[in-house]
VOMI-365182 format. One record per residue (C-alpha): residue number from 1; residue in three letters; x, y, z. Coordinates in pm, whole numbers. Layout:
<pt><num>NUM</num><residu>Ala</residu><x>X</x><y>Y</y><z>Z</z></pt>
...
REM end
This chain:
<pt><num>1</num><residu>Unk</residu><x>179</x><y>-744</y><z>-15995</z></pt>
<pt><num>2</num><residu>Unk</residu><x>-79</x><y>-705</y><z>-15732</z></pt>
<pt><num>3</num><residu>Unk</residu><x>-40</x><y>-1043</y><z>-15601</z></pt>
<pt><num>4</num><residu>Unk</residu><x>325</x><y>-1078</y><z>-15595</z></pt>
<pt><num>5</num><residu>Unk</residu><x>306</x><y>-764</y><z>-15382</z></pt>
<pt><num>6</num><residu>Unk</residu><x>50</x><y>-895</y><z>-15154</z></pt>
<pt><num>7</num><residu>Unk</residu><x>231</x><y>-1206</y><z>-15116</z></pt>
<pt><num>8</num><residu>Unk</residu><x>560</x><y>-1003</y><z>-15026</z></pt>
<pt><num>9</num><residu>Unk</residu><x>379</x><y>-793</y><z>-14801</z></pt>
<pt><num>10</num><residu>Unk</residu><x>225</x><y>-1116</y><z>-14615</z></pt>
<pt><num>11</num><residu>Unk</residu><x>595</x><y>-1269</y><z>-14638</z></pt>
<pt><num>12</num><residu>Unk</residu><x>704</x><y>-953</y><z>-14453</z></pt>
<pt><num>13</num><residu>Unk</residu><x>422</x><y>-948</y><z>-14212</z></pt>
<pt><num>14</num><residu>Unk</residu><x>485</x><y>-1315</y><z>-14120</z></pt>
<pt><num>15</num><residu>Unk</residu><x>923</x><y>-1278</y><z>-14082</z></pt>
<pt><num>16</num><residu>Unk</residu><x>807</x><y>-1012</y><z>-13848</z></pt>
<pt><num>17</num><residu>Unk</residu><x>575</x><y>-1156</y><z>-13625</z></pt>
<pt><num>18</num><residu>Unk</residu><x>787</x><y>-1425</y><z>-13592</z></pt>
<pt><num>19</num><residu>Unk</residu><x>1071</x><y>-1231</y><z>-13481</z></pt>
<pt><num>20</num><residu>Unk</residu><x>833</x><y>-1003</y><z>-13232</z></pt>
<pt><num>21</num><residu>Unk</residu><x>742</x><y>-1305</y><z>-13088</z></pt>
<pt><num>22</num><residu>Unk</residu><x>1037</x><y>-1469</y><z>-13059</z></pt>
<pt><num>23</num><residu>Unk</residu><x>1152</x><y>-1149</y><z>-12881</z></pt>
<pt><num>24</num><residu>Unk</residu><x>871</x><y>-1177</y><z>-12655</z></pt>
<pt><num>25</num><residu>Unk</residu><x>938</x><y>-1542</y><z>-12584</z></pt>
<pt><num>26</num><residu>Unk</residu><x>1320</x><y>-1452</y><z>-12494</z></pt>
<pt><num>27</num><residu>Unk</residu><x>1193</x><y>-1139</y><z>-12262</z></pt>
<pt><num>28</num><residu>Unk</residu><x>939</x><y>-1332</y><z>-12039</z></pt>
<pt><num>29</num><residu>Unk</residu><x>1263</x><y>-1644</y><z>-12017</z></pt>
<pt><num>30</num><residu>Unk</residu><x>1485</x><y>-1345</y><z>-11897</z></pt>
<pt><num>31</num><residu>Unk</residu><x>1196</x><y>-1175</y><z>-11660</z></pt>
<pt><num>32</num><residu>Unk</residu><x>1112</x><y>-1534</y><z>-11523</z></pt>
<pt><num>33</num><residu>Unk</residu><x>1497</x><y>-1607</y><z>-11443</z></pt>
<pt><num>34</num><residu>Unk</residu><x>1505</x><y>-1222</y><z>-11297</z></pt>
<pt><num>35</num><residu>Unk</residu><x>1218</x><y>-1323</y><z>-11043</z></pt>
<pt><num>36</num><residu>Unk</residu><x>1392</x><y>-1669</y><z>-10938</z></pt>
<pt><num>37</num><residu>Unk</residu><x>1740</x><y>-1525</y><z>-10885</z></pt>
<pt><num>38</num><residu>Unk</residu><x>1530</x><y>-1208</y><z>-10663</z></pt>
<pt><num>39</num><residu>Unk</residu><x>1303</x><y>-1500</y><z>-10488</z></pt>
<pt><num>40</num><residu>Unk</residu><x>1605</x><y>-1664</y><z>-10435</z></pt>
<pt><num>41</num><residu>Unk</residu><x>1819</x><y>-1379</y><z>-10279</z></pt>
<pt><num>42</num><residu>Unk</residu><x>1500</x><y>-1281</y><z>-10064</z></pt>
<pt><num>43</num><residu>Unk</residu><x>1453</x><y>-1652</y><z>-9894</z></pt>
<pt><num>44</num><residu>Unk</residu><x>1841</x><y>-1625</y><z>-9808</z></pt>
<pt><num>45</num><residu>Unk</residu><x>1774</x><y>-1266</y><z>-9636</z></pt>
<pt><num>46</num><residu>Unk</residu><x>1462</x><y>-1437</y><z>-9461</z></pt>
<pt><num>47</num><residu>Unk</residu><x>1632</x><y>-1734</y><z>-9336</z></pt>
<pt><num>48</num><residu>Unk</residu><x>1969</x><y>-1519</y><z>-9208</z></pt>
<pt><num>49</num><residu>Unk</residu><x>1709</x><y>-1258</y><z>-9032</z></pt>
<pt><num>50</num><residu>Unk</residu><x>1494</x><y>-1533</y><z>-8875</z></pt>
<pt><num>51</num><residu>Unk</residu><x>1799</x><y>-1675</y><z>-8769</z></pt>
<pt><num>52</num><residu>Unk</residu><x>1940</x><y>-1372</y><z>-8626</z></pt>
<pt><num>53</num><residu>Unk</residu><x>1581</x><y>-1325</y><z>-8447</z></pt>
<pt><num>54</num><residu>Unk</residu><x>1555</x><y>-1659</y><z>-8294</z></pt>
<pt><num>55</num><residu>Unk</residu><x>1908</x><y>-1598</y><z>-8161</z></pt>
<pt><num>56</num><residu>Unk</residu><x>1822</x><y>-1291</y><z>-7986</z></pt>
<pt><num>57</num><residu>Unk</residu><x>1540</x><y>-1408</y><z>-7838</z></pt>
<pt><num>58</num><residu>Unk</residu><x>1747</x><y>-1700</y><z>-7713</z></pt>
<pt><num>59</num><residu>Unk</residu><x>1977</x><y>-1495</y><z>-7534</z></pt>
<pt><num>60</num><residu>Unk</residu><x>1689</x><y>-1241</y><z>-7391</z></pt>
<pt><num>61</num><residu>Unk</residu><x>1496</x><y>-1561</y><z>-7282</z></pt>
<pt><num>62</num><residu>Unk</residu><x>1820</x><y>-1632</y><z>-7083</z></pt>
<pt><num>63</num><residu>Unk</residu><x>1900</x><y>-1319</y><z>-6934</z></pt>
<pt><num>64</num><residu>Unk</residu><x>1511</x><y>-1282</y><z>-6800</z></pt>
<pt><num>65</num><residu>Unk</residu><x>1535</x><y>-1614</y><z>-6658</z></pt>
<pt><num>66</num><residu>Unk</residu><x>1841</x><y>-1579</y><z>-6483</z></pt>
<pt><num>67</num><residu>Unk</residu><x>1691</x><y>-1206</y><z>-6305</z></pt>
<pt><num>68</num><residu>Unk</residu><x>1374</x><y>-1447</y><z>-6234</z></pt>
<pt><num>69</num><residu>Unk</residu><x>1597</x><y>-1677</y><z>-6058</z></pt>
<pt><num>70</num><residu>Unk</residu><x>1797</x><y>-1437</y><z>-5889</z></pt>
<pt><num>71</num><residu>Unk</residu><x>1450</x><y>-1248</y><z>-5783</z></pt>
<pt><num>72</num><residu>Unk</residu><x>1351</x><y>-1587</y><z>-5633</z></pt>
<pt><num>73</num><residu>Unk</residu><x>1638</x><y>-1629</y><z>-5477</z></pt>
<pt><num>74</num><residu>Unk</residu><x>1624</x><y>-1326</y><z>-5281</z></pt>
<pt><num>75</num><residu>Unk</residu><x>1258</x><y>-1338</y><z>-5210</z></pt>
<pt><num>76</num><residu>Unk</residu><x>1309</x><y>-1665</y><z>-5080</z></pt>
<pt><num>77</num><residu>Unk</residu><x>1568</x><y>-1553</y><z>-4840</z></pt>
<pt><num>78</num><residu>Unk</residu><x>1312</x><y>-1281</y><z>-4721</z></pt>
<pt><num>79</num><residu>Unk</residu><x>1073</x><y>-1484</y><z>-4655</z></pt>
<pt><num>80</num><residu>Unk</residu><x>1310</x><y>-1779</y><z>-4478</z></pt>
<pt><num>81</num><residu>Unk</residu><x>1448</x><y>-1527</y><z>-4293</z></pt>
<pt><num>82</num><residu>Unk</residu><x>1082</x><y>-1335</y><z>-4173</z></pt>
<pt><num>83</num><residu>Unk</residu><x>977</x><y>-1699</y><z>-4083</z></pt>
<pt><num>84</num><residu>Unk</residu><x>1241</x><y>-1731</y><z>-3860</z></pt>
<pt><num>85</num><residu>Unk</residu><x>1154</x><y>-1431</y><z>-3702</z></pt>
<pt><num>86</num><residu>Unk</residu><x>789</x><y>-1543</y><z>-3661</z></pt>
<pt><num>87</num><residu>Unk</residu><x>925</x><y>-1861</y><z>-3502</z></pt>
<pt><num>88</num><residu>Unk</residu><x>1139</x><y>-1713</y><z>-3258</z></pt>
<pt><num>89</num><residu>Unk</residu><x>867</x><y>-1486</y><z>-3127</z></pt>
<pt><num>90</num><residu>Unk</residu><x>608</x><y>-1739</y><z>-3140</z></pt>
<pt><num>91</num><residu>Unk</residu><x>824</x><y>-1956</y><z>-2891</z></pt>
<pt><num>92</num><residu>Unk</residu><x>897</x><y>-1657</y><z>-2703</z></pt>
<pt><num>93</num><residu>Unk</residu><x>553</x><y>-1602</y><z>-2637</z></pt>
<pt><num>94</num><residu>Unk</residu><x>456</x><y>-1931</y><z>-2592</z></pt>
<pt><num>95</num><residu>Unk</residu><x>682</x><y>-1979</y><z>-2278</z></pt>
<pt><num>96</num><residu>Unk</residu><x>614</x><y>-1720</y><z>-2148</z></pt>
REM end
């Protein structure tokens, strides 16, 4: 009597760590898909949002150069035009 209910009590305590383990087998398959499908979604919202950064810089890159241009534009006519200036009087006061 004593071993038959030993042996049903080890036949009960093996059923049941099998199925505990199996249990735990099937939750870290369904925690390690969880973590791909969230890696997953996360490098999408990375690449769009790097995209959407380099974009933006792009088009502020743009717009400063094309102030820096027109800056240098204007400067430039300052300066031809104060040149002239300096020519004119330097010939004025060299004939003199």
């Amino acid at each position: 009597m004593k071993s038959t209910t030993s042996l049903l009590l080890a036949a009960v305590l093996a059923f049941g760590a099998t199925g505990l383990a199996q249990d735990v087998g099937h939750d870290a398959s369904k925690a390690s898909k969880d973590t791909a499908h969230a890696t997953k979604k996360a490098a999408k919202k990375t690449a769009h949002a790097t995209k959407v950064a380099a974009h933006k810089t792009a088009t502020t890159s743009e717009k400063a150069s094309k102030k820096t241009t027109s800056g240098v534009k204007e400067s430039s006519k300052d300066v031809g035009h104060g040149v002239k200036k300096a020519a004119t009087k330097t010939k004025d006061a060299v004939s003199k």
